[in-house]
C-alpha positions as CSV (number, residue, x, y, z in Angstrom):
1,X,91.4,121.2,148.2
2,X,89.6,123.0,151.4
3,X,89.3,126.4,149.5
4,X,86.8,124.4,146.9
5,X,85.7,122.0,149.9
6,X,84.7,125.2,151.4
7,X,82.9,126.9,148.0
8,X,80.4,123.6,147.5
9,X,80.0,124.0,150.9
10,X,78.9,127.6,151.0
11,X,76.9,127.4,147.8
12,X,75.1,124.4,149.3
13,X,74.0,126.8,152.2
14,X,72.8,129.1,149.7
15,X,71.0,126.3,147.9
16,X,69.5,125.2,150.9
17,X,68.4,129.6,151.6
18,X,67.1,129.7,148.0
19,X,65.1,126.6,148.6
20,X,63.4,128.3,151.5
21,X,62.5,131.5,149.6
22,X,60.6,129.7,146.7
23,X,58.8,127.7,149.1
24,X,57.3,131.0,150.9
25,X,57.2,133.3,148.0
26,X,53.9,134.5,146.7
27,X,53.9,135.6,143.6
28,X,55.0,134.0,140.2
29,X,57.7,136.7,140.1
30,X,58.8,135.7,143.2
31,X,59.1,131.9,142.3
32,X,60.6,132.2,139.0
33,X,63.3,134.9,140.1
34,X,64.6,132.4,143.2
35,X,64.3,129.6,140.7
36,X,66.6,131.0,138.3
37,X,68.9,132.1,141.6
38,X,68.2,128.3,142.7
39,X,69.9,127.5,139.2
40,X,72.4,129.3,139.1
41,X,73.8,128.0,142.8
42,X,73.0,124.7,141.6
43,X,75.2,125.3,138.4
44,X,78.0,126.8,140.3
45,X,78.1,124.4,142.7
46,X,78.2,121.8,140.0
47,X,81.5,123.5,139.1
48,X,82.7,123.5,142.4
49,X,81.8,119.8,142.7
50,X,84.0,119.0,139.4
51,X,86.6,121.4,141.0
52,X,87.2,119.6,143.8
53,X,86.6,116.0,142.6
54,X,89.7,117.2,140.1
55,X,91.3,118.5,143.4
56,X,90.9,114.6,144.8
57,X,92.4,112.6,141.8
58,X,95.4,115.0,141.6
59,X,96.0,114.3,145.0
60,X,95.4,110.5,144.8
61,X,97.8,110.5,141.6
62,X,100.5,112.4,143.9
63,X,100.3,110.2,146.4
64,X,100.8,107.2,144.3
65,X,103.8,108.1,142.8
66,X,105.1,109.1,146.2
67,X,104.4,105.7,147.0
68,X,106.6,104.1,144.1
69,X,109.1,106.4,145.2
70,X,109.4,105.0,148.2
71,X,108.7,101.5,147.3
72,X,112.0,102.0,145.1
73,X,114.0,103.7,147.7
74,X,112.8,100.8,150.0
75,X,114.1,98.0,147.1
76,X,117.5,99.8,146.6
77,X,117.9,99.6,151.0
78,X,117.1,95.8,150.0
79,X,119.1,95.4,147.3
80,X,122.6,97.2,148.8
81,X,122.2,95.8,152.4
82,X,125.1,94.7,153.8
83,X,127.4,96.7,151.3
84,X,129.7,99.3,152.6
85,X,131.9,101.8,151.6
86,X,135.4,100.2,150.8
87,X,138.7,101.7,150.5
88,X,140.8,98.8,147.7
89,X,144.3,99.1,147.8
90,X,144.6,101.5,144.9
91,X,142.8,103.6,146.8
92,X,139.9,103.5,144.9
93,X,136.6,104.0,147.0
94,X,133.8,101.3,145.7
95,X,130.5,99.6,148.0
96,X,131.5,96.1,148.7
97,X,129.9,93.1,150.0
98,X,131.3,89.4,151.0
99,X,129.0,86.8,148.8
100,X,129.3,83.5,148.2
101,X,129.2,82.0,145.1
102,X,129.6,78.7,144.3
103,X,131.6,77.6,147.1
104,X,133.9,80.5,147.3
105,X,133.5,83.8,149.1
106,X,133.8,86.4,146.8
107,X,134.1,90.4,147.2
108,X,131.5,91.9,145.1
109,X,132.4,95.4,144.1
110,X,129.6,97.8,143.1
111,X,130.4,101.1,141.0
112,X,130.3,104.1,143.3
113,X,129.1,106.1,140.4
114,X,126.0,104.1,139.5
115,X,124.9,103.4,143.4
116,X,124.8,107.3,143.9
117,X,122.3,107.6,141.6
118,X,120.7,104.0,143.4
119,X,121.6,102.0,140.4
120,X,123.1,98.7,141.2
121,X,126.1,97.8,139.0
122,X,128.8,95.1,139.7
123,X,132.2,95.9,138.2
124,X,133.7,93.1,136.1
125,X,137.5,92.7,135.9
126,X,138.9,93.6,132.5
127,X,141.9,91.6,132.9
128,X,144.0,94.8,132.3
129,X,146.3,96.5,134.5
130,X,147.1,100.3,134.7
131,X,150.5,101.8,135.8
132,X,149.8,104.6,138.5
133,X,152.9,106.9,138.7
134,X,152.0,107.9,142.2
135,X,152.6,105.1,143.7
136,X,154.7,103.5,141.2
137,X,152.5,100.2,141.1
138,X,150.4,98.2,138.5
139,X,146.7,97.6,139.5
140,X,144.1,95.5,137.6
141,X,141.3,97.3,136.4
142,X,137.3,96.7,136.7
143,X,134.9,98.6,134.8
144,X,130.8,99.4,135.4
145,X,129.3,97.9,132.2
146,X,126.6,100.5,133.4
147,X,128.3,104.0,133.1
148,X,131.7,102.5,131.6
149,X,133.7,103.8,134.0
150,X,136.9,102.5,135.0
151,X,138.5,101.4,138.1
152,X,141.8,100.2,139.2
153,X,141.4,97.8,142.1
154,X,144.1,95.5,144.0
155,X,147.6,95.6,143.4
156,X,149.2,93.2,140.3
157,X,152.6,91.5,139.7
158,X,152.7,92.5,136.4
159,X,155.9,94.0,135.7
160,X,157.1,95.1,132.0
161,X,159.7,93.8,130.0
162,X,162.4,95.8,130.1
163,X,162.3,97.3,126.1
164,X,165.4,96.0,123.8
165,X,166.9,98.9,121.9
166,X,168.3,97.9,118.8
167,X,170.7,100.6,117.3
């Protein structure tokens, strides 16, 4: 935006110049040979003009969307205060934050998956457990109705009936 700042500028300048020629020429040839100099700067700097009001409402359009940008990154800090980084007893890693609703307090979980990308998504239990063979334990499962994906969260009771064989 300064290098065409700087051209309408400079072919102002030689506006101006030209301006002062055809006012102390003497001849007709004189005159009409600076006035067709004096349009030519005039036309160029006419281009330079639209050159550098194009320059303006890029830059205005740029900084508005940096503006949203911000303005979202600035909702999603809103959003998410007071969440941290929680470490369930499956070991699963999910952002969690101590609400209350109704009259309880509740743990809100939100998907670690979605929040990366600054999406806010609550995981819902599925009333499902999952066996992990590491730890030999069943843990209920939550899942991101977002991305879909699937968590196992606290430790369960649930313990399978032992399978009847029948020969």
């Amino acid at each position: 935006m300064i290098a065409e700042l700087s051209a309408a500028m400079a072919a102002l300048k030689e506006t101006a110049g030209l301006v002062k020629v055809i006012s102390s020429a003497k001849t007709d040839a004189e005159i009409k040979a600076a006035t067709f100099e004096l349009q030519s700067k005039l036309i160029t700097l006419q281009s330079d003009c639209f050159t550098l009001g194009d320059a303006v409402r890029s830059r205005d359009e740029e900084v508005m969307l940096l503006k949203a940008k911000i303005a979202e990154f600035e909702d999603f800090k809103a959003q998410t205060e007071g969440y941290v980084l929680n470490k369930l007893e499956s070991g699963t890693l999910v952002y969690t934050k101590d609400q209350v609703v109704g009259e309880a307090q509740v743990a809100v979980h939100l998907c670690p998956n979605c929040y990366s990308k600054r999406v806010i998504s609550m995981l819902q239990p599925t009333g499902e457990t999952a066996y992990d063979a590491h730890t030999g334990q069943y843990f209920y499962q939550s899942r991101c109705h977002c991305c879909s994906s699937l968590y196992s969260m606290n430790r369960s009771d649930y313990k399978p009936e032992d399978m009847v064989y029948v020969c």
